[in-house]
Structure formats: C-alpha cells, structure tokens
Backbone as CSV, one residue per row, in Angstrom:
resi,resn,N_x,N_y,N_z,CA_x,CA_y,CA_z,C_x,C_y,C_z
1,UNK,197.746,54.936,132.658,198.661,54.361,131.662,200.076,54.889,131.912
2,UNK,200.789,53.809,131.794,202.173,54.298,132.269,203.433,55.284,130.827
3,UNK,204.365,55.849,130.949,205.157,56.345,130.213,205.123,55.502,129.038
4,UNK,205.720,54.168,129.713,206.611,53.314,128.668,205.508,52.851,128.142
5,UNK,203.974,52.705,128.257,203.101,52.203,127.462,202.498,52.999,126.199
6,UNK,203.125,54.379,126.781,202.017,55.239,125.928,202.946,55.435,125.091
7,UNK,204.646,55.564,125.614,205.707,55.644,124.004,205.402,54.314,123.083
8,UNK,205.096,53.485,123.316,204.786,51.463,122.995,203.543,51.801,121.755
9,UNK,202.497,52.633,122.305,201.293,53.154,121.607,202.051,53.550,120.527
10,UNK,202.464,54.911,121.279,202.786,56.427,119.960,203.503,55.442,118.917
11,UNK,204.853,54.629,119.190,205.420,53.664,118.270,204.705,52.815,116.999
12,UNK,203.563,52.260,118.329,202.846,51.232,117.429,201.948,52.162,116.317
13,UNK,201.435,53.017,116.631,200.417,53.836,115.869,201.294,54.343,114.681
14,UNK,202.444,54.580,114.754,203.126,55.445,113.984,203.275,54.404,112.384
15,UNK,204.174,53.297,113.132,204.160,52.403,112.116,202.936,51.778,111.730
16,UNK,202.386,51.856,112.296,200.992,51.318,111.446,200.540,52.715,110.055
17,UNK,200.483,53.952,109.987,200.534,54.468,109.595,201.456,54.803,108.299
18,UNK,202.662,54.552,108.688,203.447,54.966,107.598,203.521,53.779,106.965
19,UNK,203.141,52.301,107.434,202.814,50.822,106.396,201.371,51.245,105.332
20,UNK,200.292,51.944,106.054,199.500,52.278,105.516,199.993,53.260,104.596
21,UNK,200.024,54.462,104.739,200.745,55.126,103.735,201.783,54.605,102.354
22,UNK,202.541,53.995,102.973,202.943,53.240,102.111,202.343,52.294,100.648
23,UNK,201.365,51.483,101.024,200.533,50.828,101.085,200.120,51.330,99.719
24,UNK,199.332,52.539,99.936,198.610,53.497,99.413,199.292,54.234,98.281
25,UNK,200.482,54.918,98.407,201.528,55.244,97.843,201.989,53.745,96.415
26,UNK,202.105,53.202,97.225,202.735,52.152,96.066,201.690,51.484,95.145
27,UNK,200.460,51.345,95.345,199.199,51.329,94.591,199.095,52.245,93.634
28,UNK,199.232,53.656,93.881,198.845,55.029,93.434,200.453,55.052,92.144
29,UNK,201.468,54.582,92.478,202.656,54.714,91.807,202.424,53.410,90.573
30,UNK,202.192,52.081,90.919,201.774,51.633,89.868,200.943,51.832,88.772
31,UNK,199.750,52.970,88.799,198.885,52.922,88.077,199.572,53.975,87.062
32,UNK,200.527,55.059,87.799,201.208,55.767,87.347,202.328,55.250,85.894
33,UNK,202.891,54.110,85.770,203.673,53.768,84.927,204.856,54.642,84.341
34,UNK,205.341,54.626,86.675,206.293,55.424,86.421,207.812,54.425,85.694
C-alpha cells in the first residue's frame, strides 16, 4: 500500500469517526433539554 493511500485511509477513517461521534453526541444532547 502506497503513502498517499494509507494518508486517503487515515483521512477517511478519521471522518467517519468524528460524523459518528457526532452523531452520538447530538442524540445524547437532545434528550438532555439542554
């Protein structure tokens, strides 16, 4: 696997993560009635 594929990965993985997080977060904040 080359450089530029595996920074392409680390990228893609990352944002998938912090959408998830997100995700999760803003579920958890509604129930809150902040």
């Amino acid at each position: 696997m080359s450089k530029r594929n595996l920074l392409y990965l680390a990228m893609l993985a990352t944002a998938a993560v912090w959408g998830g997080a997100f995700v999760v977060m803003k579920d958890s904040l509604e129930q809150q009635d902040v």
